[in-house]
N, C-alpha and C positions, 0 to 999 in steps of 0.2 A: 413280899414284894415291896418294894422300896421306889418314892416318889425324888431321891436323890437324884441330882443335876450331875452329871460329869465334871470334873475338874478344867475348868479354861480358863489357862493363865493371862488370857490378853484381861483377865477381871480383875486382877492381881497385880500388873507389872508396871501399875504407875506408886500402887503402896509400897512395893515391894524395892523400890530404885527411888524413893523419896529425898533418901539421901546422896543419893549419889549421880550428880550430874552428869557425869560424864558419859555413864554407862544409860543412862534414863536417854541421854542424846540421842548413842547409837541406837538402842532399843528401838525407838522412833523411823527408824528407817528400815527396819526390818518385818518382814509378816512373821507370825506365831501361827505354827499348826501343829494340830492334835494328834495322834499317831499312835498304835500300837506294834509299828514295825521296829522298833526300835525300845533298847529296855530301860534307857533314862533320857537322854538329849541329846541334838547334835544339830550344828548348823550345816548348811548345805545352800547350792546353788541352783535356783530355780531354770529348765530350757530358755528362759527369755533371760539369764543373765542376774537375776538379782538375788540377793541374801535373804535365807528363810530360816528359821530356827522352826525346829519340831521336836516335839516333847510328850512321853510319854504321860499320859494323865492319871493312870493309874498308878503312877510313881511319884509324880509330884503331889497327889490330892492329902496323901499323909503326913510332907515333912514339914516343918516348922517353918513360916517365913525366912528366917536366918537361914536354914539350910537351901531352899528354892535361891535365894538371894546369893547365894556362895557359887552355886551349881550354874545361875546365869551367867554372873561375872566369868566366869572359868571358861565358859561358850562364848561371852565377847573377846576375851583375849585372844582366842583361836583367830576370829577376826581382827581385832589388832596386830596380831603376828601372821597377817596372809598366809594361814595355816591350810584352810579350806579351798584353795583359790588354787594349792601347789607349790608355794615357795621355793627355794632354788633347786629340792632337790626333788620332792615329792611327785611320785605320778604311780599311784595305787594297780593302775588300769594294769599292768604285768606281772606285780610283784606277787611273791608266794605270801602264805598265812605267816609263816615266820617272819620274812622282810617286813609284812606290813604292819607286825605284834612287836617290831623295834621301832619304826617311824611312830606309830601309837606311844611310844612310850615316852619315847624324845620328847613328842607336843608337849605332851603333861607334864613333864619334867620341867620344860621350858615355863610353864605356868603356874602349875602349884608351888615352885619354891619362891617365888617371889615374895616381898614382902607382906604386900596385903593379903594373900593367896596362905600363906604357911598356916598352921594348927588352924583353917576353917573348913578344911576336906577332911573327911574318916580314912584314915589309912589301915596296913595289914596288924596294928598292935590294937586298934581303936577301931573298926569294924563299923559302920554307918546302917541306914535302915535296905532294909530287905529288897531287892530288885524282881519285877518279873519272875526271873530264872530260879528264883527261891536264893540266890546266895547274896550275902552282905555286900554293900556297896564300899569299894575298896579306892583310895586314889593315891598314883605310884609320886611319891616325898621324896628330894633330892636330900640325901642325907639319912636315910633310915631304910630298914629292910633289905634288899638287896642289892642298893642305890647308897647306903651308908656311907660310902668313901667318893660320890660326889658330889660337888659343893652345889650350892644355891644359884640361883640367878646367872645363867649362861642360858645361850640361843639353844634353839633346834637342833641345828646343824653341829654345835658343841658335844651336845649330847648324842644326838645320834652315832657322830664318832666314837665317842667311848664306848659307847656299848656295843658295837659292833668290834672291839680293842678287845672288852670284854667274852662276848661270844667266842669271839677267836680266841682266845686263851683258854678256855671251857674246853673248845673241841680241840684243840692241845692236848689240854690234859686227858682228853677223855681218849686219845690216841693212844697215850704212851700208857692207859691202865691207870691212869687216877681215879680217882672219886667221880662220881656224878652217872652210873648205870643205872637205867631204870630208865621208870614212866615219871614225868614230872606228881606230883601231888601233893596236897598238905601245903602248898607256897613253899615247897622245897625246889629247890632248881634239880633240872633231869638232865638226862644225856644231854649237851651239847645245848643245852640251855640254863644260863645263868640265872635266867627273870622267873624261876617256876611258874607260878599261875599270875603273877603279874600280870595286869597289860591296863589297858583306858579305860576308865568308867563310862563314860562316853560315846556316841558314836562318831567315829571321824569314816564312813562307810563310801560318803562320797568324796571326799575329799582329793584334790586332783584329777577328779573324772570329769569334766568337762575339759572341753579342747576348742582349738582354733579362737571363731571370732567369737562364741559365748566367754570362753573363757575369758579374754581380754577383755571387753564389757565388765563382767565381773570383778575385774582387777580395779578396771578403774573406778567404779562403784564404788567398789569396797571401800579404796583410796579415799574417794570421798565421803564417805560415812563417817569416817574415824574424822576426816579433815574437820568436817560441819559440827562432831561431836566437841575435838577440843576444844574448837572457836567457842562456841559456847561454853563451856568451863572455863574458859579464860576469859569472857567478859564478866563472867558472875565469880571468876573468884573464889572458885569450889570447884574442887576434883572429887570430892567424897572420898574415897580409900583408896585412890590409885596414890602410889608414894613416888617421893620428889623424880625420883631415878627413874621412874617407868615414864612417869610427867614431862621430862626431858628428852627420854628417848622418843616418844608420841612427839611432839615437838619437832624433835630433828627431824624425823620422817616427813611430818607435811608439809616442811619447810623446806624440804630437796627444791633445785630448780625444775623445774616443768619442761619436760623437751616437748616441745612446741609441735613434731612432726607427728609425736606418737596420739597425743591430742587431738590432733586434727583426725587422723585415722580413727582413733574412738569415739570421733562428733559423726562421722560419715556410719561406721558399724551400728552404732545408735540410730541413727536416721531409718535404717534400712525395713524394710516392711517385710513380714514372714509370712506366706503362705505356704499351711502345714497341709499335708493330704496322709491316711493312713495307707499302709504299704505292707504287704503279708511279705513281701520281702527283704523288709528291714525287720529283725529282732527289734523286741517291746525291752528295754533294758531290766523294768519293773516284773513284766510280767510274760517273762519267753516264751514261745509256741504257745500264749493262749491269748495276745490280743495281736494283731496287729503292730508294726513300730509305726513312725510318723516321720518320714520326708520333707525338709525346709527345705524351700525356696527362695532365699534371700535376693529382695533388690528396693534401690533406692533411690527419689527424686529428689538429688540434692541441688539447690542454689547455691551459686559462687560470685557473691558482687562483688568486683574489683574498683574501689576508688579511683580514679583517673586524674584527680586535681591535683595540681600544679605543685599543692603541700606535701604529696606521694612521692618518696623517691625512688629512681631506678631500683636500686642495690635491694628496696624490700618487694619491689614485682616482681625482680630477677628471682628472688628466694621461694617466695610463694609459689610462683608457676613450677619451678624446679619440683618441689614437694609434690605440685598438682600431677604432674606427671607420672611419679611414684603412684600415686592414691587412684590414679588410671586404670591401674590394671585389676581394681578390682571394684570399682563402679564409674556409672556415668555420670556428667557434670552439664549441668547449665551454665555456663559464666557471662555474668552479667554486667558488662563495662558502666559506672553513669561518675558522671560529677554532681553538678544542679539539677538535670536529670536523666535517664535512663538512655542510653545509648541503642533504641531497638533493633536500627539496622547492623548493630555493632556484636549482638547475643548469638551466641553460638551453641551446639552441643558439644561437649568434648569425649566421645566415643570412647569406650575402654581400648584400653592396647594400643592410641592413640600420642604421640609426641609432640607436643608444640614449644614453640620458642615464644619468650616475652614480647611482651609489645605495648606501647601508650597507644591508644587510640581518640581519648576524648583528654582536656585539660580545661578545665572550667572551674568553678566554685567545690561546694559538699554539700550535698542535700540526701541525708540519709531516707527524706520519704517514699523519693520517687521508687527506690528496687525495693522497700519494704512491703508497698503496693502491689506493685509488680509480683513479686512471691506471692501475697497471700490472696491474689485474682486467681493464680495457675495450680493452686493444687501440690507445692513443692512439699519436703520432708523432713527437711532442714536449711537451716539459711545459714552461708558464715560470709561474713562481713571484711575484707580486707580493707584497712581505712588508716589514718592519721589519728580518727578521733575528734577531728576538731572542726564536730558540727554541733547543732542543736539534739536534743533527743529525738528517736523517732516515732512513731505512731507503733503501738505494740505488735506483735509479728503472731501468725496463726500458727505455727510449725518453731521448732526450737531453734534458737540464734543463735552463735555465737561471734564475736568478733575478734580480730588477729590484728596486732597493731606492734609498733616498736616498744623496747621497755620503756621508754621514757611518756611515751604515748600513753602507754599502759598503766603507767604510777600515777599521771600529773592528766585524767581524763577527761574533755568538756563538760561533760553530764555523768552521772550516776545511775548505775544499773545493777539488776541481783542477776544480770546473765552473764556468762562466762566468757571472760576478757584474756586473751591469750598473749603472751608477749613473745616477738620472733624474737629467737637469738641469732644474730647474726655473725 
């Protein structure tokens, strides 16, 4: 009998990412959980939408710092490469064992050859420590094994092409009486598969199985994880071992412009409040015909205050409510006209499935306090703020704010805030 602690990496993952900012960032925004359903690691999407990394403890408790540390970074790139989330082509939920034993492949492909990534995975020459299943841990190297003749450092979607070029040239030949009958074995390739026992060390299990408004929550999440992570590597001045080229490409990504409309749609889906009830009618995805599934009910009280002063112009009410209209059909709206203050005979509900046209109805000063009170008297969900910007700060909000303002507005802003400042594009 043995008084040993199970292995819990959240004990470990500030030593272990010491040096390396950028990945210690994301880290930070992510939950660690424990797991023996799985035979070494894999991040995954929690039902409320956010990043979870799960790891098998009885795999990680033996390997050297250095190896745990290779095996993370390798599970953050999944996340930096919106790998988990479904990327442009990904959506597990149909495909067969073999579609989804080439998408596996592509991922790691896309990751392990990268710079910092090459010679710090055990590949099929160099064999790594023992998994679960009894067999050595393997990770598929662009350039080596059965991957030999493709190059380093290309997307997903690069790879995943070739090897399905690949494939299909396999069962070519395996048509016309070539080589490759049999059972796969030994890492030799079999009938009509080029990859023999190749596939992800990893688990990529959930990956593209979430749908609709979790999934999108998710995305934008993600988005932001990675955004908040390089901020900070870039004020300190240290990326730890991500190299120049990955450093640039992360860059370009969270430097895209921000469509304003889809934004707003993931400030509203965030708002929304879930009540779950269990349902013998819904399949448990975990655990079929023996628990129950679970039924959402999604809905939201969102706050809409529209600035009405004088500094407001047409052309960005005109834009906003256009949008509002959009975001109609799939919740309800309070909108909340004020200048100096709160317009009450002026507040409306805007009903789903509902169409209105713009309209000025107050023109006075900007006094952010008055709808911020107002909100946080009635119980709202979220508040978003249509304004110029060009008042004092306001008294902090109970419910999450954000504000939507022109770009100029948006660069050059009265006060300073850490809440999310949105600029229309007009």
């Amino acid at each position: 009998m043995t008084n040993e602690k199970p292995f819990n990496l959240n004990h470990h993952i500030i030593g272990l990412l010491v040096d390396e900012p950028f990945f210690a960032a994301l880290s930070r925004r992510m939950d660690k959980r424990a797991t023996n359903a799985i035979p070494t690691a894999g991040v995954t999407v929690t039902e409320e939408g956010k990043l979870q990394m799960v790891y098998n403890p009885k795999f990680f408790a033996p390997l050297s710092d250095e190896a745990r540390k290779d095996i993370l970074k390798h599970e953050f790139y999944h996340i930096v490469f919106q790998h988990v989330t479904g990327g442009r082509f990904l959506s597990f939920r149909d495909m067969s064992q073999s579609e989804r034993k080439i998408h596996n492949i592509a991922m790691d492909l896309a990751i392990n050859g990268l710079p910092e990534m090459i010679n710090k995975l055990p590949n099929a020459a160099n064999p790594g420590p023992m998994m679960p299943s009894g067999e050595p841990m393997q990770a598929v190297i662009p350039g080596e094994s059965h991957f030999a003749d493709l190059p380093a450092c290309q997307t997903y979607e690069w790879y995943l092409e070739a090897l399905k070029k690949k494939q299909e040239e396999q069962q070519d030949g395996d048509g016309e009486g070539g080589q490759g009958d049999g059972e796969p074995g030994e890492g030799q390739p079999g009938k009509g598969d080029p990859f023999g026992n190749a596939d992800s060390f990893d688990s990529h299990d959930d990956f593209g199985e979430t749908e609709g408004t979790i999934n999108e929550i998710a995305k934008e999440r993600l988005k932001d994880a990675v955004k908040k992570a390089a901020e900070e590597a870039q004020r300190a001045s240290n990326w730890g071992s991500v190299s120049s080229g990955m450093r640039q490409e992360i860059l370009d990504r969270i430097q895209a412009r921000v469509d304003w409309k889809k934004v707003l749609r993931y400030f509203v889906k965030t708002s929304q409040r879930a009540d779950r009830r269990s349902t013998p009618r819904r399949l448990n995805r975990r655990f079929p015909k023996i628990h129950p599934g679970k039924r959402v009910r999604r809905h939201a009280k969102i706050a809409i205050s529209i600035d009405q002063s004088g500094s407001v112009d047409d052309a960005m009410l005109a834009a906003f409510f256009a949008e509002l209209n959009g975001l109609s059909e799939v919740a309800e709206f309070t909108v909340i006209p004020f200048d100096s203050n709160v317009g009450e005979d002026k507040i409306f509900v805007w009903k789903r499935g509902q169409t209105r046209k713009w309209e000025r109805v107050l023109c006075g000063g900007t006094d952010f306090n008055p709808p911020t009170k107002y909100v946080n008297e009635n119980g709202f969900d979220g508040h978003i703020i249509l304004t110029d910007m060009c008042a004092p700060k306001p008294v902090s909000s109970k419910c999450q704010r954000m504000w939507m303002t022109t770009k100029a507005n948006a660069d050059r802003p009265y006060f300073q805030t850490n809440e999310r400042v949105i600029a229309i594009d007009r």
